[in-house]
C-alpha positions in Angstrom: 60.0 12.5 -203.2 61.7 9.9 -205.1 65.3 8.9 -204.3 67.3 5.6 -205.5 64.3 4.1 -207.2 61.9 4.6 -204.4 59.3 7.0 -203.4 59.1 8.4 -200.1 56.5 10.8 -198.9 57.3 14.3 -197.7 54.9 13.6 -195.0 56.9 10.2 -193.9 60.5 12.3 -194.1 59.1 14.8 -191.8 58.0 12.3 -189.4 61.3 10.6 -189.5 63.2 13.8 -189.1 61.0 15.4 -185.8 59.9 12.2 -184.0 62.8 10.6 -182.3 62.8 13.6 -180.4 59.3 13.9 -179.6 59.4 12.1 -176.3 61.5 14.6 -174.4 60.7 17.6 -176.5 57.2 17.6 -178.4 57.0 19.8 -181.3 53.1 20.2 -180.8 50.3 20.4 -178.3 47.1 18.0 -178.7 45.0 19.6 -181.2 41.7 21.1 -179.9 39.0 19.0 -181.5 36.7 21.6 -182.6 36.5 23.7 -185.5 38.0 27.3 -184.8 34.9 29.7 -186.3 35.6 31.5 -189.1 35.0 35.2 -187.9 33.1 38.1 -190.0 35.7 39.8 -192.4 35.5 43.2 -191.7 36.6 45.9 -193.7 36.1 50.0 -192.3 38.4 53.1 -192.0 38.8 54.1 -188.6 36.8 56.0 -186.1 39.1 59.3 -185.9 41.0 60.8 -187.5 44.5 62.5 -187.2 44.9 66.0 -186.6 48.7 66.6 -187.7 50.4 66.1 -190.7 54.1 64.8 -190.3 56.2 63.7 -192.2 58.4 61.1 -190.2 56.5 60.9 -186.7 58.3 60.1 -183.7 58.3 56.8 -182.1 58.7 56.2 -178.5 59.9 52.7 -177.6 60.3 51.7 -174.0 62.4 49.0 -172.9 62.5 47.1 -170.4 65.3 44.8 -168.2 65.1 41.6 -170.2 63.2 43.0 -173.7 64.8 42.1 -176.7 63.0 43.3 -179.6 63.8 47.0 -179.3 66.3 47.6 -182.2 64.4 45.1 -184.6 61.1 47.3 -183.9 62.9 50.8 -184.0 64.3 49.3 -187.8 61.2 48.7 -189.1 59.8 51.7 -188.0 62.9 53.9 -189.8 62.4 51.7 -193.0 58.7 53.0 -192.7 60.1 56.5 -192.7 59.2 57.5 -188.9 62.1 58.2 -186.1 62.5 56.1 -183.7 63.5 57.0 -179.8 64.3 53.7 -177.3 64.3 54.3 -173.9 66.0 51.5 -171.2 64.3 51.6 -167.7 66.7 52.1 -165.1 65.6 50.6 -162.1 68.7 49.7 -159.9 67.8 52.3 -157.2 64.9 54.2 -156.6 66.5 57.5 -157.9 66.6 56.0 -161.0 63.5 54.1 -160.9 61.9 58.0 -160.7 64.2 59.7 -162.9 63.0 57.0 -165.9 59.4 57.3 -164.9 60.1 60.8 -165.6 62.2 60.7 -168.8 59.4 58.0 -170.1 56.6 60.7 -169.5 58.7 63.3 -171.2 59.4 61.5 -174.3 55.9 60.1 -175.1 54.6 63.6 -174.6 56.8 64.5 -177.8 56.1 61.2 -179.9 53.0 60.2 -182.3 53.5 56.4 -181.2 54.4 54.7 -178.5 55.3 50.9 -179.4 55.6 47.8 -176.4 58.6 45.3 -178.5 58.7 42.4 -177.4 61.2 39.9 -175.3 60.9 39.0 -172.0 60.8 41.9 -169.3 61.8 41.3 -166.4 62.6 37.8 -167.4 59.3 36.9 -167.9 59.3 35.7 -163.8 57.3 35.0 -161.9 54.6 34.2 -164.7 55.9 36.7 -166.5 53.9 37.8 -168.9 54.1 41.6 -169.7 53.6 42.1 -165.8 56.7 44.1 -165.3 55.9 46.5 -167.8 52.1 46.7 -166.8 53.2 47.7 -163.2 55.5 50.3 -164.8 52.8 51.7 -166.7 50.4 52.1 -163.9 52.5 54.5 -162.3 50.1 58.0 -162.5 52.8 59.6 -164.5 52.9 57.9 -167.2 49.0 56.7 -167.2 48.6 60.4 -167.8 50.7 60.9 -170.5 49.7 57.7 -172.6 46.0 58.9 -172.0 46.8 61.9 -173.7 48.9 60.6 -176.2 45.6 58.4 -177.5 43.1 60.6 -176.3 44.0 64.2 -176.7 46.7 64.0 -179.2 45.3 61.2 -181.5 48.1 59.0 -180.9 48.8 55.3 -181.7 50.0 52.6 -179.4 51.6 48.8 -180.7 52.6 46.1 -178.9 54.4 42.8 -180.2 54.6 39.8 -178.0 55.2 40.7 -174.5 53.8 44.2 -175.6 50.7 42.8 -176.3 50.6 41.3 -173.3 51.7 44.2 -171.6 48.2 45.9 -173.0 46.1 43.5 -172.4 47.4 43.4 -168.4 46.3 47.5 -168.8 43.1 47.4 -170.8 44.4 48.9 -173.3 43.6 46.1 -175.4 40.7 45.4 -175.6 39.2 48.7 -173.4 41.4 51.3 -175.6 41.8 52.7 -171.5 43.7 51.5 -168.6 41.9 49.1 -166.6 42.3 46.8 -163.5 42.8 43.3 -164.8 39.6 41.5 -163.4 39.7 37.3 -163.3 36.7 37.2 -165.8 38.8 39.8 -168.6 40.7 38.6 -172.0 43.8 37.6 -171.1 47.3 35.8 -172.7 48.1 32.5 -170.8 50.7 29.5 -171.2 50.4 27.9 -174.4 48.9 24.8 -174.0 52.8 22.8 -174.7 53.5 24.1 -171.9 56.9 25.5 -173.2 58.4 28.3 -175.2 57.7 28.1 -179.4 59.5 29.7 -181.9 58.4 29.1 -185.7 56.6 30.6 -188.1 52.7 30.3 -188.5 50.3 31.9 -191.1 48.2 34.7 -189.9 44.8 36.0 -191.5 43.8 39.6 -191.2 40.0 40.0 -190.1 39.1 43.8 -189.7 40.9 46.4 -191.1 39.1 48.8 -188.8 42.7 49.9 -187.2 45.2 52.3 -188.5 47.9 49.6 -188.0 45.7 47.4 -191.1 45.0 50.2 -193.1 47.3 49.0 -195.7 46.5 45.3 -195.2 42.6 43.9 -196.9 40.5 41.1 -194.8 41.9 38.1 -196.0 45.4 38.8 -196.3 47.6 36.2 -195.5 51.3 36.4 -194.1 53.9 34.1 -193.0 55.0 35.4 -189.2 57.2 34.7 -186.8 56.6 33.9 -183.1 58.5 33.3 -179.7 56.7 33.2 -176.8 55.6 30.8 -174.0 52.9 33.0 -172.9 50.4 33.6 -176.1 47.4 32.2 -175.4 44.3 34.5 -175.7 41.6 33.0 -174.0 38.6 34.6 -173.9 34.7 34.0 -173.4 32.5 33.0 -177.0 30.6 36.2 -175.5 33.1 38.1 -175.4 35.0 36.9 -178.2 31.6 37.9 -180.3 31.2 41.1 -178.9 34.8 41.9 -180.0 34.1 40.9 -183.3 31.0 42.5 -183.7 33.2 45.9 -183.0 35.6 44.9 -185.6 38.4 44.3 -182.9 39.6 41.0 -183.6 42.1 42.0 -186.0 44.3 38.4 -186.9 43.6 34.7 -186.5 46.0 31.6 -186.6 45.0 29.8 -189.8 46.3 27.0 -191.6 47.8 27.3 -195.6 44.3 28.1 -196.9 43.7 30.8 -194.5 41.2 28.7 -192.8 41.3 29.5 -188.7 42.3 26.0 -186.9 43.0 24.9 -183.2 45.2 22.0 -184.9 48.4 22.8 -183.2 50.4 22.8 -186.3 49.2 26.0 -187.2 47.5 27.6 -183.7 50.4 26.3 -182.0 49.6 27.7 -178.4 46.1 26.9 -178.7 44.4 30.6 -178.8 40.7 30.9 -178.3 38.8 31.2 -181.7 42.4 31.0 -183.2 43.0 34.7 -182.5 46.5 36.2 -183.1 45.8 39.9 -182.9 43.2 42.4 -181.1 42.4 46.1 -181.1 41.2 48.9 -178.9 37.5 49.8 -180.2 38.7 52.6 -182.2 41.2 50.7 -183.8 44.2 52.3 -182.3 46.2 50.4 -179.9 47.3 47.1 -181.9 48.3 44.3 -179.8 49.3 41.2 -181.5 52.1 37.8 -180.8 53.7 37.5 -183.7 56.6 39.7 -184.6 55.7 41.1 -187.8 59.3 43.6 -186.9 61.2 40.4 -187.8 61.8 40.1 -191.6 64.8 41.3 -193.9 65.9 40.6 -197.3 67.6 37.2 -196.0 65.7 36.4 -193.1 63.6 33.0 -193.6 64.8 32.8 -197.4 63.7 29.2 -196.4 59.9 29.7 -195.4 57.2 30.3 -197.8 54.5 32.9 -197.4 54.3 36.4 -197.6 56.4 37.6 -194.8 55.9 41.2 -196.0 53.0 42.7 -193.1 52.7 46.7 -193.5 51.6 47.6 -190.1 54.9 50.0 -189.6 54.3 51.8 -193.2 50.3 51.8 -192.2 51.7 54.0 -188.4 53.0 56.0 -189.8 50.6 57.1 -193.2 48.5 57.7 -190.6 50.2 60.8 -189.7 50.5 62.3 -193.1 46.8 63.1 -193.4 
């Protein structure tokens, strides 16, 4: 950049802008020094295959105490051309801590999706971290009716943010079934600043193998963005591999190029092989930490990059046959 006869680097003006408040609020975590491994792209259609053939399906979206993603996700499920249905928890009393385990059981058994927004349930305390809406979701009630929902009724299941880590507290993500959460599993954890984060980052998409990417090709790029303090995946290389293998690592952090990184300007909360995004094994329960339900014509006129990610439209071709 030149100005008054001199030239200044944007690199410099950055620096000048963000560091004088580095020492009581970092932007960035200490990059990882290792490369992030590139993963196999993988491209394949799904393992099954709907049964129905609906013109705007239904979308059930529970909320709980403390979420705050509910109407953004329920918009960009109407622009997709599905209907949306929220649902807020009552749990004050027991009566009503029954009557909307009830009501929740009801309404997925008359919706095609059922999508986890994100926010910060139950105030994300202690360690939040999707907990609250795991323990919801464990009750037998509702167990029941999202196993039918995916495996009777071939249903779909999402979950943004504290969704996804909702799912991955189940097993949803990566099992595709509910399972107890051993010490040894895939999990999301603090990012490694050790605070909340709330940017944009570029995301790559691996395996279209899930409905949710069926409109998206390996390699895509898009510009997303992200608010979490939890969003971490950590995971074993073995396990990370195996998942791979199967096609389920669906997104990775990556820098401009759409080269996967652990530098902390790009993977900011230092995920495990860069990963963004993961998959049951047949592809349909999608949980991912960036908030692909936040864009609009003048939202982040300001940031570059596509910002333009088709899961919603994907959801619900997938029920037109």
């Amino acid at each position: 950049m030149e100005a008054y006869g001199e030239t200044i680097s944007l690199a410099d003006l950055l620096t000048a802008y963000e560091k004088p408040l580095d020492s009581i609020f970092p932007r960035r975590a200490a990059s990882i020094e290792k490369p992030a491994p590139l993963l196999p792209e993988v491209s394949a259609i799904p393992q099954f295959y709907v049964h129905t053939n609906l013109p705007r399906p239904r979308v059930f979206i529970p909320t709980m105490p403390g979420n705050n993603c509910e109407v953004d996700s329920a918009r960009a499920f109407e622009r997709a051309g599905a209907v949306s249905d929220i649902f807020i928890f009552r749990n004050r009393d027991s009566a009503e801590l029954k009557a909307s385990v009830e009501e929740m059981a009801e309404r997925i058994s008359h919706a095609q999706i059922v999508m986890f927004p994100g926010g910060f349930s139950a105030g994300d305390e202690p360690d939040g971290s999707g907990k609250f809406i795991a323990a919801v979701f464990r009750n037998d009630m509702l167990k029941e009716a999202m196993d039918k929902l995916l495996h009777e009724r071939d249903g779909l299941a999402l979950g943004i943010c504290n969704g996804f880590q909702a799912l991955i507290k189940l097993g949803l993500v990566p099992y595709g079934e509910f399972k107890p959460l051993t010490s040894d599993a895939p999990t999301l954890t603090f990012n490694t600043i050790g605070r909340h984060l709330s940017r944009f980052v570029t995301t790559k998409v691996v395996s279209t193998k899930s409905p949710w990417l069926s409109l998206c090709k390996p390699g895509d790029l898009y510009s997303i963005a992200i608010s979490h303090g939890e969003g971490r995946f950590i995971a074993s290389d073995e396990q990370i591999k195996a998942l791979a293998a199967n096609g389920q690592i669906a997104t990775q952090y990556t820098d401009f190029e759409g080269h996967p990184t652990y530098d902390s300007r790009f993977n900011p909360n230092g995920s495990s092989w860069a990963v963004e995004g993961i998959t049951s094994p047949d592809g349909r329960v999608l949980g991912k930490m960036g908030h692909t339900e936040r864009r609009g014509e003048n939202i982040a006129k300001n940031i570059c990059g596509n910002k333009y990610q088709p899961l919603f439209e994907a959801g619900v071709k997938y029920f037109k046959g």
